[in-house]
N, CA, C and O of each residue as an XYZ file, in Angstrom:
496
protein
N       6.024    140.159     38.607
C       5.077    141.183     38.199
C       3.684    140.827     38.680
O       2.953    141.721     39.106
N       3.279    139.562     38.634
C       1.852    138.959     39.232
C       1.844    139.459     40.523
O       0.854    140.141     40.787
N       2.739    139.304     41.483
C       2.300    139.656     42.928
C       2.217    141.275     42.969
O       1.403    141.897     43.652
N       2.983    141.726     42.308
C       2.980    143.415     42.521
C       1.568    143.833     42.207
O       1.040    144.698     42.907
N       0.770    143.153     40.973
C      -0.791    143.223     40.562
C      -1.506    143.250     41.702
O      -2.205    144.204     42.045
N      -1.300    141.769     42.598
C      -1.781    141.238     43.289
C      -1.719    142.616     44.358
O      -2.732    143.252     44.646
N      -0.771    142.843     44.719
C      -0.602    143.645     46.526
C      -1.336    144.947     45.919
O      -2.004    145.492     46.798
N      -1.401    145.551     44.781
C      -1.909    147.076     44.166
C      -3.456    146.692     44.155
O      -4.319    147.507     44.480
N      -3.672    145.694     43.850
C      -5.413    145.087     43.699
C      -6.300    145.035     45.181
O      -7.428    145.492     45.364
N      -5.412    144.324     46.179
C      -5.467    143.999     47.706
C      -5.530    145.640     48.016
O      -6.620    145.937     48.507
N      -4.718    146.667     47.866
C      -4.411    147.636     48.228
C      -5.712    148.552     47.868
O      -6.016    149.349     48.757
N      -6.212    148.555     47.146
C      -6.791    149.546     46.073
C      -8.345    149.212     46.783
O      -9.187    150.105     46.874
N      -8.618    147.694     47.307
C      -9.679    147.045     47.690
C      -9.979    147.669     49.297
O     -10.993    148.147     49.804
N      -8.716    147.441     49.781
C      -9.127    147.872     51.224
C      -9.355    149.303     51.675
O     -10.001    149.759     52.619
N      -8.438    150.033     50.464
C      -8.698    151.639     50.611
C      -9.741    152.434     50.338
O     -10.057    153.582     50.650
N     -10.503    151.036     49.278
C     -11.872    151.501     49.221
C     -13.065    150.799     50.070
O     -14.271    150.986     49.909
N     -12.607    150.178     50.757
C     -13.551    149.377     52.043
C     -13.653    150.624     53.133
O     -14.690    151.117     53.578
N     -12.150    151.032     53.465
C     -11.977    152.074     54.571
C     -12.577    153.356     53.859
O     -13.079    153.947     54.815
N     -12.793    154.053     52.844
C     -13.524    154.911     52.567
C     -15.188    155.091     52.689
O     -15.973    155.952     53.085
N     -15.235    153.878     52.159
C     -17.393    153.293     52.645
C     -17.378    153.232     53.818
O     -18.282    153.908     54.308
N     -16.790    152.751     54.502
C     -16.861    152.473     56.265
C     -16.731    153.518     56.700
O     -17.623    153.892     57.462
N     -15.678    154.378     56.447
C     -15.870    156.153     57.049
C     -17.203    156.855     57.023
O     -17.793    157.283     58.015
N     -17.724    156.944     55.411
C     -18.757    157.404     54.709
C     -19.950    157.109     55.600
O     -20.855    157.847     55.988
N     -19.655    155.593     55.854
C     -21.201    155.098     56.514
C     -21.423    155.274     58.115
O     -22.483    155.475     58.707
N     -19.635    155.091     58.831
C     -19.970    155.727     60.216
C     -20.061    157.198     60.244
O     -21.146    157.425     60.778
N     -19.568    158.170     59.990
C     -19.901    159.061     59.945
C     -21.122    159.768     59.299
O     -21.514    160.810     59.826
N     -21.710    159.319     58.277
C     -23.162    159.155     58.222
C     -24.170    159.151     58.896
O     -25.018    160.041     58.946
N     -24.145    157.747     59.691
C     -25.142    157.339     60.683
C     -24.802    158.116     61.572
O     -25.759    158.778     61.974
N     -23.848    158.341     62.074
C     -23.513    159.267     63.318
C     -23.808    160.940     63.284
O     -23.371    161.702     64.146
N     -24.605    161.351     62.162
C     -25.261    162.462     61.559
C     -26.501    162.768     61.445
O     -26.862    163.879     61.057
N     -27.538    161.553     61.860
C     -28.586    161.089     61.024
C     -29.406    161.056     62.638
O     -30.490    160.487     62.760
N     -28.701    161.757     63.834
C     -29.894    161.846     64.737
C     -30.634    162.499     64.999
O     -30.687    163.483     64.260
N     -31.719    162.453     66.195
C     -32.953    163.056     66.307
C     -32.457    163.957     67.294
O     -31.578    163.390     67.943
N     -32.679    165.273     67.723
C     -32.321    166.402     68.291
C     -32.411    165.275     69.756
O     -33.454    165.493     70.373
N     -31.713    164.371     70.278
C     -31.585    164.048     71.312
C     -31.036    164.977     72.558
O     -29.836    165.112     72.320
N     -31.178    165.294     73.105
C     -31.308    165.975     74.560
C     -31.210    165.133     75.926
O     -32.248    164.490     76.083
N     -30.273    164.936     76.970
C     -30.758    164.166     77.681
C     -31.767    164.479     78.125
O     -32.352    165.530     77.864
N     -32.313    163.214     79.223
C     -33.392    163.328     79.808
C     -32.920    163.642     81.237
O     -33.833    163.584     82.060
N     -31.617    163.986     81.765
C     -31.377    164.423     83.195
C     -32.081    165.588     83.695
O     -31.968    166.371     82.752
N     -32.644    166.097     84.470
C     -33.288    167.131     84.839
C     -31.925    167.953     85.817
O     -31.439    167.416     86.812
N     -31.659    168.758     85.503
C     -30.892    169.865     86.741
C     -31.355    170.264     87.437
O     -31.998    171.292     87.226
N     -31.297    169.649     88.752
C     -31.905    170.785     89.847
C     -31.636    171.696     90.225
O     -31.861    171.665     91.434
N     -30.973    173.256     89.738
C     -30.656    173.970     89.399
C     -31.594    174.582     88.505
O     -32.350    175.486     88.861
N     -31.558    174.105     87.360
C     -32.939    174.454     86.187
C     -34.144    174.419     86.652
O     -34.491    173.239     86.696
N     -35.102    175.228     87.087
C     -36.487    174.949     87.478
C     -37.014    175.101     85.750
O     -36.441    175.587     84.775
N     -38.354    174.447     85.914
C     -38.839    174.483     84.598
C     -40.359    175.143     84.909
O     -41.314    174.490     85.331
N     -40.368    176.675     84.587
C     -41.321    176.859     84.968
C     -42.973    177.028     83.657
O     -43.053    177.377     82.479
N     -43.978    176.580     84.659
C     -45.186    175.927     84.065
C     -46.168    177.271     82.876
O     -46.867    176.951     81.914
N     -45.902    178.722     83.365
C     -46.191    179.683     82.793
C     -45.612    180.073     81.393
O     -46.381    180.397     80.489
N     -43.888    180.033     81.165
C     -43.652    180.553     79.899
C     -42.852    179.349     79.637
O     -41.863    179.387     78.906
N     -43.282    178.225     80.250
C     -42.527    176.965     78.975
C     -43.315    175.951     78.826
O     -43.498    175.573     77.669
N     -44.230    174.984     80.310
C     -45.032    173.951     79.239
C     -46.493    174.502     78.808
O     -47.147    174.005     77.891
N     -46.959    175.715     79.683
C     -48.341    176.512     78.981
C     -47.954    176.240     77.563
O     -48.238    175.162     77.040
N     -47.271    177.250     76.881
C     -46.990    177.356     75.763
C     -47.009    176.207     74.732
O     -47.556    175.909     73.670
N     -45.955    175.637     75.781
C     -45.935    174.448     74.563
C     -46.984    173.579     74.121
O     -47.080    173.148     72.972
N     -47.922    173.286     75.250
C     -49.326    172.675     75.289
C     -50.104    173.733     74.433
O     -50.749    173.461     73.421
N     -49.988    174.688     74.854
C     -50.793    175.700     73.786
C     -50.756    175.361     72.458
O     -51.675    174.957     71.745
N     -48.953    175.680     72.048
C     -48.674    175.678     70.663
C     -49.591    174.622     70.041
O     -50.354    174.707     69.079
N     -49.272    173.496     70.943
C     -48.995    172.073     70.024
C     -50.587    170.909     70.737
O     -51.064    169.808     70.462
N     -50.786    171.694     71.430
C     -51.939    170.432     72.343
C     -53.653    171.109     72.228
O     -54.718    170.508     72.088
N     -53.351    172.631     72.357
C     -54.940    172.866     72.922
C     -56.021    172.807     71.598
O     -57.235    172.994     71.524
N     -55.264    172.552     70.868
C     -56.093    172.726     69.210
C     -57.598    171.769     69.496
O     -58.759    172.155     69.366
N     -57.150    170.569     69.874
C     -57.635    169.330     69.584
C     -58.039    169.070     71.716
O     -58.861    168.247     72.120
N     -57.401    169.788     72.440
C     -57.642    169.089     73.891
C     -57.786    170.609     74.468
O     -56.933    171.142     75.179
N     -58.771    171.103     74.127
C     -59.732    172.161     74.777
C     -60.649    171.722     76.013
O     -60.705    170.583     76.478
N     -61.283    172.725     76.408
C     -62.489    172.289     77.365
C     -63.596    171.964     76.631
O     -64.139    173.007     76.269
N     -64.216    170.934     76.224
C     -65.574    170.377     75.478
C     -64.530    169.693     73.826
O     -65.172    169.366     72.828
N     -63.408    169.620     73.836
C     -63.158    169.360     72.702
C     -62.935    167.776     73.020
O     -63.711    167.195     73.778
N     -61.434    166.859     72.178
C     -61.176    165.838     72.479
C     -60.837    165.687     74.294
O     -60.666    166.708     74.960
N     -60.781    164.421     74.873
C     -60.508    164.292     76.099
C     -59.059    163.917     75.945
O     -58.647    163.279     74.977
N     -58.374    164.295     76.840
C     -58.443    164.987     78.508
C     -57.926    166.206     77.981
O     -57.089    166.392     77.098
N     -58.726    167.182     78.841
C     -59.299    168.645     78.490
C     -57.616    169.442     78.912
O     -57.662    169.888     80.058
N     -56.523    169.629     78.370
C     -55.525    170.428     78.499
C     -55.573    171.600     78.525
O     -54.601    172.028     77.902
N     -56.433    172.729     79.070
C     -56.300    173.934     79.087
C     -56.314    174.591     80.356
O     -56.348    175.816     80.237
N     -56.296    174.139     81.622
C     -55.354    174.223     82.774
C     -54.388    173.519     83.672
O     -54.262    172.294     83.677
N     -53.511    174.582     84.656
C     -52.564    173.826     85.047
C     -53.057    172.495     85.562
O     -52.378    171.532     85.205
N     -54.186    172.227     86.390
C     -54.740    171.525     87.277
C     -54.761    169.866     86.308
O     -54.133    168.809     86.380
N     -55.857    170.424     85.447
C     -56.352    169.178     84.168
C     -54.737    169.071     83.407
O     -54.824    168.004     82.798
N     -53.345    169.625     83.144
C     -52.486    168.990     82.851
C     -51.632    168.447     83.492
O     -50.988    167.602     82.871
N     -51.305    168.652     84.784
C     -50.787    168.138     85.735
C     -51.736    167.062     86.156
O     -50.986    166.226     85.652
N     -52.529    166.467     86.539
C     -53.268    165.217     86.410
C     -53.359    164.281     84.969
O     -53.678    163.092     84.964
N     -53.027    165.039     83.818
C     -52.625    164.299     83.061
C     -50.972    163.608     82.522
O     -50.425    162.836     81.735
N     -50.754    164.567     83.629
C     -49.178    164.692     82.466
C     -48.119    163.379     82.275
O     -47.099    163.314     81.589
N     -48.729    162.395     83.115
C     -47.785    161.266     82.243
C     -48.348    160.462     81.358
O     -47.712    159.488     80.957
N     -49.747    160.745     80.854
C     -50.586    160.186     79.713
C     -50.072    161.294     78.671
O     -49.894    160.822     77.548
N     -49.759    162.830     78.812
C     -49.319    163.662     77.882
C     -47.795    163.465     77.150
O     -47.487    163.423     75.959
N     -46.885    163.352     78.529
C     -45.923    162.126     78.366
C     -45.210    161.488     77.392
O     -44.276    161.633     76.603
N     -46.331    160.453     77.913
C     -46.079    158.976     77.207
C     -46.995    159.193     75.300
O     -47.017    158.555     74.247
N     -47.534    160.353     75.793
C     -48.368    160.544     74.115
C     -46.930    161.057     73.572
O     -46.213    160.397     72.821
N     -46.689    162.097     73.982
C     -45.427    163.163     73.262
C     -44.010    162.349     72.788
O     -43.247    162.647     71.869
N     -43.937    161.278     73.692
C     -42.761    160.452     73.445
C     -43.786    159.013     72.876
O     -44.161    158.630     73.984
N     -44.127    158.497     72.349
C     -44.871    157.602     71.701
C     -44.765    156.062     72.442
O     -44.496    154.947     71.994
N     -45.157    156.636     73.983
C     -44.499    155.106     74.985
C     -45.798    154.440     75.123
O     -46.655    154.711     75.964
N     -45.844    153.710     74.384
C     -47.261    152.589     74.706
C     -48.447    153.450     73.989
O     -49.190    152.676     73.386
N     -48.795    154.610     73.884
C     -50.050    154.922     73.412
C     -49.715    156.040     71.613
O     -48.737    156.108     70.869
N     -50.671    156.501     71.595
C     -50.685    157.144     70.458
C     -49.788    158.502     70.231
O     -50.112    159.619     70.634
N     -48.865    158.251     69.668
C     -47.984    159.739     68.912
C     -48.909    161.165     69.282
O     -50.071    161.092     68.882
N     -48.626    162.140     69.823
C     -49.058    163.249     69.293
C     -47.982    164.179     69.465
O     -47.138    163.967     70.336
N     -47.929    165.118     68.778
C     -49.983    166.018     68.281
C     -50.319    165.006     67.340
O     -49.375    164.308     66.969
N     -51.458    164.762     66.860
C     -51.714    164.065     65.958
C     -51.495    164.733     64.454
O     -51.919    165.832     64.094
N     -50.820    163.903     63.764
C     -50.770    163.945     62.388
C     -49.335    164.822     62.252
O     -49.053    165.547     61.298
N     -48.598    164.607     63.301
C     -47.243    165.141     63.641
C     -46.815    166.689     63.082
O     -47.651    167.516     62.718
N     -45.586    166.878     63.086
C     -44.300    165.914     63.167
C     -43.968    165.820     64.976
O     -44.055    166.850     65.645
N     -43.737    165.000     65.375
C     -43.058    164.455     66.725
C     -42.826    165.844     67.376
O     -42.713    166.703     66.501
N     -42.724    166.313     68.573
C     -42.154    167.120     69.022
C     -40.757    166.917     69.609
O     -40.370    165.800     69.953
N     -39.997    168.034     69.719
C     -38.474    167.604     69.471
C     -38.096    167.034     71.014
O     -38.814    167.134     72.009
N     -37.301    166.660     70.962
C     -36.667    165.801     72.326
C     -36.484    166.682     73.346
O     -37.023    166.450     74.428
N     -35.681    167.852     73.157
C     -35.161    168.667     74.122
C     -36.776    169.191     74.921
O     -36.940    168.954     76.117
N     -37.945    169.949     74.039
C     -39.381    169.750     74.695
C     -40.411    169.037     75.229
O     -41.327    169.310     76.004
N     -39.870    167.543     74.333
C     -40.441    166.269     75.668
C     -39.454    166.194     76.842
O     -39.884    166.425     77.972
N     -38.441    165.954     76.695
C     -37.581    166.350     78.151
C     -37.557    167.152     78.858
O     -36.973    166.785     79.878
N     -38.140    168.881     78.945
C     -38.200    170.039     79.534
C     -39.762    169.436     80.048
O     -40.001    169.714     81.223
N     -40.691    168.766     79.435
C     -41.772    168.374     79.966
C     -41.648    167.330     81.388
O     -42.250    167.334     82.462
N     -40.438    166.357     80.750
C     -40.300    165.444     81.605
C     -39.520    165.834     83.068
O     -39.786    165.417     84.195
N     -38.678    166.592     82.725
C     -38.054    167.583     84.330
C     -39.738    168.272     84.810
O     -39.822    168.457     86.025
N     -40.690    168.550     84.207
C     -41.260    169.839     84.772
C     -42.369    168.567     86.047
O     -42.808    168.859     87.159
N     -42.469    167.565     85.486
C     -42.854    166.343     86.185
C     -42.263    166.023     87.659
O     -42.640    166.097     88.829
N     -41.085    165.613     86.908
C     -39.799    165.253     88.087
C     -39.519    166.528     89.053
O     -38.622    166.669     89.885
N     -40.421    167.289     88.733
C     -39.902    168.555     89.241
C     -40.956    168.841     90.482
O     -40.598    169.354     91.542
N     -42.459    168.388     90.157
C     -43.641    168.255     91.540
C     -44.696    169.090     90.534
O     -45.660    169.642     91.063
N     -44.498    169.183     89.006
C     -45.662    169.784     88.029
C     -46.336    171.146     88.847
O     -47.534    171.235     89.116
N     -45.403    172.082     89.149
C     -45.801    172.622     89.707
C     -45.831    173.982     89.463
O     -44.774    174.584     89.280
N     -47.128    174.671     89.431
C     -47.641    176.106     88.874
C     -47.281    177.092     89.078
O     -47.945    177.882     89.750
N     -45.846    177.455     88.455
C     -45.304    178.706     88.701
C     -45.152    179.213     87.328
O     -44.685    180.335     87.133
């Protein structure tokens, strides 16, 4: 009768190990950030008028106007000379997070930024 305790105790232990371990990989595997690759399609043009205007608009010109904070984002010219300091801001690589005072902008729009780069930043 002791071992039958024993193998129902062993049993009862591991079925609840394999239940937390499910719980917790499938969890974490829930818990990401709208990741997007970063491959650019060359096929996909990313054009500078109704996708990164905008988005610089939405999210950038508040604070990076002409006479406001520097570097002045309100043409193609001044963001395309900036755009791997805009970049490396939007994806938080070495310098300061923005927009400031967040939230992050989502992956799939730093990556449509990052093709429009890879692409020759170019004003269409």
């Amino acid at each position: 009768m002791r071992s039958d305790h024993y193998l129902f105790v062993n049993m009862k232990k591991n079925a609840i190990v394999f239940v937390f371990g499910t719980i917790i990989l499938f969890g974490f595997g829930s818990c990401k950030k709208d990741k997007v690759s970063t491959d650019c399609v060359s096929s996909t043009t990313i054009h500078f008028s109704t996708q990164i205007k905008p988005m610089i608009d939405n999210n950038c010109i508040s604070c990076h106007s002409a006479g406001a904070t520097s570097p002045d984002l309100s043409t193609h010219a001044n963001i395309a000379a900036n755009a791997t300091l805009v970049l490396n801001s939007l994806s938080g690589s070495g310098v300061q997070l923005m927009p400031l005072g967040g939230p992050a902008l989502n992956d799939s729009l730093i990556s449509q930024f990052s093709c429009w780069i890879s692409q020759g930043k170019q004003n269409n």
